[in-house]
C-alpha positions as CSV (number, residue, x, y, z in Angstrom):
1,X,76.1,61.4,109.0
2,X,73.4,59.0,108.2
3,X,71.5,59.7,111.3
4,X,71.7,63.1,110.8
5,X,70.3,63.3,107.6
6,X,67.5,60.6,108.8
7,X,66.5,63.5,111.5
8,X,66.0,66.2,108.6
9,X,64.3,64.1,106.0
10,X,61.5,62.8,108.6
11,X,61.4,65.5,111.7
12,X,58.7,64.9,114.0
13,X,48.3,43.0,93.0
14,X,46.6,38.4,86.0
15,X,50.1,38.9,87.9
16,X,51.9,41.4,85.6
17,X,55.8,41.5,86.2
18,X,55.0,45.1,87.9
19,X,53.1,43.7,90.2
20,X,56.0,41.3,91.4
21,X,58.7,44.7,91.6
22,X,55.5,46.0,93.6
23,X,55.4,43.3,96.2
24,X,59.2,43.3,96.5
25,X,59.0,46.7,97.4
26,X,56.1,46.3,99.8
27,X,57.5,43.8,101.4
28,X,61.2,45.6,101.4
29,X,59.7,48.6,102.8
30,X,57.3,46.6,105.1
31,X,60.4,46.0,106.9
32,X,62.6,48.8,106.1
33,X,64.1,50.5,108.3
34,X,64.6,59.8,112.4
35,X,65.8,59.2,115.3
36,X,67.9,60.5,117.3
37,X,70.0,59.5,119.8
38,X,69.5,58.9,123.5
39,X,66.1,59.9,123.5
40,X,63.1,58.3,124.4
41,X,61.7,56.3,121.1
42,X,58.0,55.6,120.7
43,X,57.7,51.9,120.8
44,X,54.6,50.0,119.4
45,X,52.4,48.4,122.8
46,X,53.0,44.9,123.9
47,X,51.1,42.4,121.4
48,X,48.5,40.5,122.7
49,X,47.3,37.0,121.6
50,X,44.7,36.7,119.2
51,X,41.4,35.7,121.0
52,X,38.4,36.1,118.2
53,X,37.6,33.9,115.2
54,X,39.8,33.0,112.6
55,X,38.3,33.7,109.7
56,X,39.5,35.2,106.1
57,X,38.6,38.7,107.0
58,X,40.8,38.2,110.0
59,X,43.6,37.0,108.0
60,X,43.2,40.0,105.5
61,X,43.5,42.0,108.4
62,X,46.7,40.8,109.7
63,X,48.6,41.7,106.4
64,X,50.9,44.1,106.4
65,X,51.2,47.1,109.0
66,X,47.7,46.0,110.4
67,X,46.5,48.9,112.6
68,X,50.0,50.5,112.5
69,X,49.2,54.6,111.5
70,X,52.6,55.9,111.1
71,X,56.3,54.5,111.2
72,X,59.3,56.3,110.7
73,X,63.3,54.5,111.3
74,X,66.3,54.1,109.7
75,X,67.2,50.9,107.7
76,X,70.0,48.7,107.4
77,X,70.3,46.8,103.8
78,X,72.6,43.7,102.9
79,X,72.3,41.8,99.8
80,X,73.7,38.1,99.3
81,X,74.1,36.3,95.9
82,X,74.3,32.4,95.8
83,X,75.1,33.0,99.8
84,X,78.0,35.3,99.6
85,X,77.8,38.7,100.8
86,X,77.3,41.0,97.5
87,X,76.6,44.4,99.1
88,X,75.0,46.6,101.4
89,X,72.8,49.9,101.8
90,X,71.7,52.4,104.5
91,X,68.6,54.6,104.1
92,X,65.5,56.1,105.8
93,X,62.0,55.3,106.0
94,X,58.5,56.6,106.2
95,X,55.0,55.4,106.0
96,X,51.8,56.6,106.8
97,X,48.4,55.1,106.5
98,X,46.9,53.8,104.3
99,X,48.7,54.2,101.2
100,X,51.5,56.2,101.7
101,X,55.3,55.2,101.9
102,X,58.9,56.4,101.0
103,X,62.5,55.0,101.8
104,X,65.5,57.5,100.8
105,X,68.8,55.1,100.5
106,X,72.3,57.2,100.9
107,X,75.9,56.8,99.8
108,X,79.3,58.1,100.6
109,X,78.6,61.1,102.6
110,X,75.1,60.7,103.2
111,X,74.1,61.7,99.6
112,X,71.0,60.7,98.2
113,X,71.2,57.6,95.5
114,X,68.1,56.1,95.4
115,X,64.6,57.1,96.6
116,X,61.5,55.0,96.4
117,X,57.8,56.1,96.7
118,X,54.7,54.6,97.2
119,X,51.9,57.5,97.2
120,X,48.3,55.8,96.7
121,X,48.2,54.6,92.8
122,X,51.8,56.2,92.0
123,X,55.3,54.3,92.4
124,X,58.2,55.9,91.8
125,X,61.8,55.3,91.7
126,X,64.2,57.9,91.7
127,X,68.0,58.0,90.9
128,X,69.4,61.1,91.8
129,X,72.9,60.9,90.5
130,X,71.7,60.1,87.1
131,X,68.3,62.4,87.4
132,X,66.1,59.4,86.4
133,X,62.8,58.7,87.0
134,X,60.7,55.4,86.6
135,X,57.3,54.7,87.6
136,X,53.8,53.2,87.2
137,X,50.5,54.3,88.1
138,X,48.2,51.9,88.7
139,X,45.6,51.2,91.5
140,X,46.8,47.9,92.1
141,X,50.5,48.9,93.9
142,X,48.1,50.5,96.7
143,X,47.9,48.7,100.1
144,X,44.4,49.1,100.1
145,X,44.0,47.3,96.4
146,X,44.8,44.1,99.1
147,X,41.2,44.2,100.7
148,X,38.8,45.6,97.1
149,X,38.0,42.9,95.3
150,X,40.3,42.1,93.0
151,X,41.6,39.0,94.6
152,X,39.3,36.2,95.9
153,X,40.8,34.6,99.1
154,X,40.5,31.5,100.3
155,X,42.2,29.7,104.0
156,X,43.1,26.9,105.2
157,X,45.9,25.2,107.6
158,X,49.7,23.9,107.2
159,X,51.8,23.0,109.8
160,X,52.1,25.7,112.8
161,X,50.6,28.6,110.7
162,X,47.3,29.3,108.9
163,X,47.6,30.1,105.4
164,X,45.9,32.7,103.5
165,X,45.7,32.2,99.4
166,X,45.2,35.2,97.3
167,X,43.9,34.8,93.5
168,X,43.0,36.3,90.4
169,X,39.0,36.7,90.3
170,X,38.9,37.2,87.3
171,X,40.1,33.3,86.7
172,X,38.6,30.6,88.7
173,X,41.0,28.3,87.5
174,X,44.4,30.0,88.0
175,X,46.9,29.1,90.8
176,X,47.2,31.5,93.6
177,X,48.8,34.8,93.0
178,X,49.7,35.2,97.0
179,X,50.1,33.1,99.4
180,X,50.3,34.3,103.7
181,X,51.1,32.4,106.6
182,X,50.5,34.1,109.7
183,X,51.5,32.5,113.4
184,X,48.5,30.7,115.6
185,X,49.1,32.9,118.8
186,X,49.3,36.4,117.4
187,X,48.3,36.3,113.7
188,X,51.4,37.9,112.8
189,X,52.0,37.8,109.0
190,X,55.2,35.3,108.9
191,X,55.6,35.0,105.5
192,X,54.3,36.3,101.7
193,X,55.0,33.6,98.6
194,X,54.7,35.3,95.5
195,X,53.7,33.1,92.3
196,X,53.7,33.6,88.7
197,X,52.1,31.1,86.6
198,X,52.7,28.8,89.4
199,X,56.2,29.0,90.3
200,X,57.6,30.8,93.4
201,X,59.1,33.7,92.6
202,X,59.6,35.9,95.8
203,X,59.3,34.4,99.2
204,X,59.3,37.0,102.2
205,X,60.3,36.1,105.3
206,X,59.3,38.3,108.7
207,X,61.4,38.2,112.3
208,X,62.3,40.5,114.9
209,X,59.2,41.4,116.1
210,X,58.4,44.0,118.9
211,X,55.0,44.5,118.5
212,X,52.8,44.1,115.3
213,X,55.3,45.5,112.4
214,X,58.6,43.0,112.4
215,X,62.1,44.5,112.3
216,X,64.0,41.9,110.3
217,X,62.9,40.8,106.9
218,X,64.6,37.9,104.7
219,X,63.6,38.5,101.1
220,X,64.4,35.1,98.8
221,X,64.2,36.1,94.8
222,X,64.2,32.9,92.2
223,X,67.6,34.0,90.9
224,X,69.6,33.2,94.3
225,X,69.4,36.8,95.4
226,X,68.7,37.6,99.0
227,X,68.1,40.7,100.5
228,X,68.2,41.2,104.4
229,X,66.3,44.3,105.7
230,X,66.8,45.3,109.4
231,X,64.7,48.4,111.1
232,X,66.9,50.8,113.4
233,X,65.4,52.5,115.9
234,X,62.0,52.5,114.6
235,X,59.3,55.2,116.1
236,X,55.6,54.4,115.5
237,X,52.7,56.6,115.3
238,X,54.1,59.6,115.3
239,X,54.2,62.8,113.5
240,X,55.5,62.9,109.9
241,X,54.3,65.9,107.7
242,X,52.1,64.9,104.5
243,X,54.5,67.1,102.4
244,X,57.2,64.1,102.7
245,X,55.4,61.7,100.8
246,X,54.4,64.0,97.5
247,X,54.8,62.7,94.5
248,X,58.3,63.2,92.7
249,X,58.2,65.9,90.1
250,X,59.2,65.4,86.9
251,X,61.1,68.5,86.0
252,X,64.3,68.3,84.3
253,X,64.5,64.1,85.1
254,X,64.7,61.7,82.3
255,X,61.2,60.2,83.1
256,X,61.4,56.7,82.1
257,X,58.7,53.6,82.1
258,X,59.2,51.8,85.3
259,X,59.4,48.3,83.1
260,X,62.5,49.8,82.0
261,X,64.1,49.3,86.2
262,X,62.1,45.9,86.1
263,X,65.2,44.4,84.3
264,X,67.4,45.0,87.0
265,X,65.5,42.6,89.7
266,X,64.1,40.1,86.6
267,X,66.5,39.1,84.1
268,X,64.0,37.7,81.8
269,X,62.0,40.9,81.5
């Protein structure tokens, strides 16, 4: 049923509390996982080793989808709490450079509970079966808001990985915001630390990779709450019409401010 529906819906970052939903869902849908069976998929080219300087701008580079145009797949969702299996999710997934992304997740039947959109300043979250809508505009949820300026970067090494630090420009003396560690051999983005006022609050961990986008992502919250994302049968840099990632309309939905969904990943909000 699932797999069905994937093949019609996709046929051919001051560190405001926002800002922490947004890298959750970057990161989530980074990761997230149509397709149809026994046909031949569109696989991302065998990654070479990284051969030129390392340097910050390289680093900046290597965050994210890196040269990556288009990605389309099915997803597979579980969610642990203190350890212990809690519950679990299918969906679909779309994203097309630069700024433009959108995961539908489905219940009994295949219906439609949840959708999630990234479309260059807009996020939106949709919840069909009670017809509400949160979101936020703001440039800073963009991917390309990474590379203009509104973060000063610094590098360094630890361990086996180089690190990338992300933070505020605006204050020389605040802690990182970000932090990246990306692999020696391929520069492959391993892992995303998220900080507010000093303390971790998200750490993002990237596996399974087949190429330059990984397929299995490990997603730690400061509240014991894990989220494991796994790709399915990902196809990359191929045709997905524009139309799919258009903003939601507002319509007859209960529009709401997207703080208001914030309190169901931050208790404290």
């Amino acid at each position: 049923m699932i797999r069905k529906r994937a093949n019609a819906l996709l046929p051919s970052g001051a560190w405001p509390s926002e800002i922490l939903f947004v890298i959750f869902a970057i990161a989530a849908l980074l990761s997230l996982t149509g397709c149809g069976a026994k046909k031949e998929l569109v696989r991302q080219p065998e990654l070479e080793a990284y051969s030129g300087p390392v340097t910050v701008e390289a680093l900046k580079s290597s965050i994210g989808f890196r040269d990556t145009k288009t990605i389309k797949a099915l997803t597979d969702v579980r969610i642990f709490k203190n350890g212990e299996p809690a519950s679990s999710i299918s969906g679909v997934f779309g994203y097309q450079a630069p700024d433009s992304l959108k995961t539908s997740f489905f219940g009994p039947f295949g219906i439609i509970i949840m959708e999630v959109l990234i479309a260059k300043d807009m996020l939106q979250i949709y919840l069909p079966p009670k017809n509400m809508l949160y979101e936020m505009k703001s440039p800073e949820i963009s991917f390309s808001s990474l590379m203009n300026g509104k973060f000063r970067y610094t590098m360094q090494e630890e361990g086996d990985s180089y690190v990338l630090l992300a933070y505020d420009s605006a204050d020389i003396a605040a802690a990182p915001a970000m932090k990246y560690l990306f692999d020696r051999i391929y520069l492959l983005n391993r892992r995303i630390i998220a900080y507010k006022e000093g303390d971790e609050v998200i750490t993002i961990d990237f596996d399974g990779f087949k190429g330059k986008v990984p397929e299995k992502t490990k997603i730690s919250f400061n509240n014991s709450t894990e989220m494991h994302i796994t790709l399915q049968e990902p196809e990359y840099d191929t045709d997905i019409p524009s139309g799919y990632f258009k903003e939601i309309e507002h319509t007859d939905k209960k529009v709401l401010p997207f703080r208001d969904i914030l309190k169901r990943f931050d208790p404290k909000q």
